[in-house]
N, C-alpha and C positions, 0 to 999 in steps of 0.2 A: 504494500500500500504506500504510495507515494505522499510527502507532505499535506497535498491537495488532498486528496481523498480523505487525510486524516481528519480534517475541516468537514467536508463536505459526506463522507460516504460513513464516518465511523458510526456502530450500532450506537443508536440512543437510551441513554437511563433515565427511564421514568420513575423513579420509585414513590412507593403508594405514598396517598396524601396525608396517613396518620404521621409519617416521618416527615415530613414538612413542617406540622403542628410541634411534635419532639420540640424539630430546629428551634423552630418560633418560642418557646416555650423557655427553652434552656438561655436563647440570645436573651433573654426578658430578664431570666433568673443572673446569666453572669453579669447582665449590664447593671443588675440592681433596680430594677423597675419595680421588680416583685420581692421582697426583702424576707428571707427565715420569717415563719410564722405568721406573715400575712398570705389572709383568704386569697385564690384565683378566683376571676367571674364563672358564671355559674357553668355548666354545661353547655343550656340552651345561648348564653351572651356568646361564648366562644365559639362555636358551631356559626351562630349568625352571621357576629363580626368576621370570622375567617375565611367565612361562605363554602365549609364543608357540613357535612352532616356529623351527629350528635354521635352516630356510631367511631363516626372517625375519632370526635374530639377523646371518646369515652376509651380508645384504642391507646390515644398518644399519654393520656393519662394514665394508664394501666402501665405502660412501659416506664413509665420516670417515676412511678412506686417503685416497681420492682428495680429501679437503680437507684433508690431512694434519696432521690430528688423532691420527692412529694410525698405528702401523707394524709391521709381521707379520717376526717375526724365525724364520729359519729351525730346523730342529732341533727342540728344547722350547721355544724361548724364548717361543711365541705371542706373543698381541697386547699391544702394549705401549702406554703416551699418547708422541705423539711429544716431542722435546727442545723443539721450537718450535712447541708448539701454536695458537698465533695470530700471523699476520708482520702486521709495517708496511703492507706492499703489502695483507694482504686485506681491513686494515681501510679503507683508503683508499681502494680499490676501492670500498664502499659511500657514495656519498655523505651516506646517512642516517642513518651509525652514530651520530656527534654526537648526534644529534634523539636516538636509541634509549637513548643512555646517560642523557641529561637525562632523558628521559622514566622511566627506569628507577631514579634519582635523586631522582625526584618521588615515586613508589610508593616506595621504600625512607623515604622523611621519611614518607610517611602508615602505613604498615602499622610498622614498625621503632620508631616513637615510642610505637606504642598497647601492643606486645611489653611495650618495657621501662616503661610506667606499670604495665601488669598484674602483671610479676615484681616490681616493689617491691613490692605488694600482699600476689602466692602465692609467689612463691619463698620456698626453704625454708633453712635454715643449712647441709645439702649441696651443695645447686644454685648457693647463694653459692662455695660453698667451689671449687665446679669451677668456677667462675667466676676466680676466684683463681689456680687451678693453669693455666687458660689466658693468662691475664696473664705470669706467672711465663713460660710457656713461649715466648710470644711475647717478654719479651724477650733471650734467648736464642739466638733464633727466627738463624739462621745466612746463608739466604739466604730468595728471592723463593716458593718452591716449601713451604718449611715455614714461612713466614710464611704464605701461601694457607689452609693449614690449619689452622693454629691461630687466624687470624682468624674465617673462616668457623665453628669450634667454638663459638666463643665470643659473636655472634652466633646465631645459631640456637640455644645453649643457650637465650640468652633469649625467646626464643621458644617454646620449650620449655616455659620456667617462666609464660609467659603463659595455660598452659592452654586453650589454643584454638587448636584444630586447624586453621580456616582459614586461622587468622591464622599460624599456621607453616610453613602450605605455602606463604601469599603472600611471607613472608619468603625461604624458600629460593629462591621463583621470581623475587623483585626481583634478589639477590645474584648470582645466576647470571644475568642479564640483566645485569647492570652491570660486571660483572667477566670477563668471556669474556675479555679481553686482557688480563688482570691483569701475563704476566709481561713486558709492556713499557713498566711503570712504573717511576720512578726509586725503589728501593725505601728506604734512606735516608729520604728524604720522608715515604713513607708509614709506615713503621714506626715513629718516631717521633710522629708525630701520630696514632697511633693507638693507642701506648702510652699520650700524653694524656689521648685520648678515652675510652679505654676506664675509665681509672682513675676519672674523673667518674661515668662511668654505673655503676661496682661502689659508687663511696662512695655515691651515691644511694639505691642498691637495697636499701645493708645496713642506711640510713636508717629502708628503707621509706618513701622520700619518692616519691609518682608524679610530681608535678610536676617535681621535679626529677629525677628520672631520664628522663622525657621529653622535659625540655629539655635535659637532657646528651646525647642519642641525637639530637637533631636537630640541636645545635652538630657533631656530632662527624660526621653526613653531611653538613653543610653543608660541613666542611670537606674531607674527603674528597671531596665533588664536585667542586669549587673545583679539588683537584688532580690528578682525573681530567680532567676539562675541558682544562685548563693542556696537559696532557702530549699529549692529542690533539690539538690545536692544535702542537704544536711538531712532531709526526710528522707532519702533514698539510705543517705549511710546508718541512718534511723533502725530501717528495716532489717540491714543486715543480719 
């Protein structure tokens, strides 16, 4: 099969639509939309909103039980994110997660840099300003769960203010590949060098310097990687 054919002739992968829902569900969970212990919408809201059916949603929910990601509380309580949505053991279990997270590391420096040159550019003296109020609440930020989301906010606003929609959807899909374990990092560490980073890449942007907010957004996942790296290495020799 020549190049061309690889494009044009390769067999197509459709795979069923409850693993779409999974996707959806897990990007929600690493990005922090949905934080330990808060309810999911109901069945019927997810089915609608997703425009699959209730068998499906009820398919993608049985699979992230049993990877226990979720947990179904009797009564009203419905579906909840579990307390410990990623353990030591499942990541180590994969020998490959390392590679995924580098790899995921690597997209986050190439798409995440071009974000925040564009918001120096188009963001606006609001978009700054929620920029601001995410700083503010990160540091604040109490423990590992409202740190998740308020990092991720603030992040992705700039992507946002990039005006480009590919480029924000590759953003949210780097952050959510890289961070699926986020609550088994030493949080300390990370919130602090992130308070750093972040404060680089706002003084940059309100510049309107691209360059330098560019290069503040790839100091600041350089380091970030650095101590994502670190911490899986210490869980892996953990296991031994």
């Amino acid at each position: 099969m020549t190049v061309n054919d690889d494009i044009l002739l390769a067999p197509l992968e459709t795979p069923p639509a409850y693993v779409a829902v999974v996707d959806r569900l897990r990007r929600a969970i690493a990005l922090g939309v949905v934080l330990p212990g808060e309810r999911l919408p109901s069945e019927r809201t997810l089915a609608e909103s997703l425009g699959v059916s209730r068998v499906t949603v009820r398919e993608a929910l049985r699979i992230m039980q049993g990877e226990r990601l979720l947990v179904t509380k009797r009564g009203s309580g419905g579906t909840v994110v579990a307390s410990a949505a990623t353990s030591p053991e499942a990541i180590c279990a994969d020998g490959d997660y390392q590679v995924q997270v580098r790899e995921a590391f690597e997209f986050r420096l190439a798409v995440e840099g071009m974000a925040a040159r564009l918001a120096a550019e188009r963001g606006t003296p609001a978009e700054i300003a929620d920029l601001l109020a995410c700083q503010d609440a990160l540091r604040v930020s109490s423990g590992v769960d409202e740190f998740r989301r308020v990092d991720s906010a603030f992040h992705l606003a700039i992507a946002r203010m990039s005006r480009n929609s590919m480029l924000r959807r590759a953003v949210e899909e780097a952050r959510a590949a890289a961070f699926a374990w986020l609550d088994l990092r030493n949080f300390e560490v990370f919130h602090d060098s992130s308070i750093r980073g972040h404060e680089a890449i706002i003084e940059a942007i309100e510049r309107q310097a691209p360059d330098a907010a560019a290069e503040a957004m790839a100091a600041h996942i350089g380091e970030a990687r650095t101590e994502v790296l670190t911490a899986l290495a210490h869980i892996a020799e953990g296991q031994d």
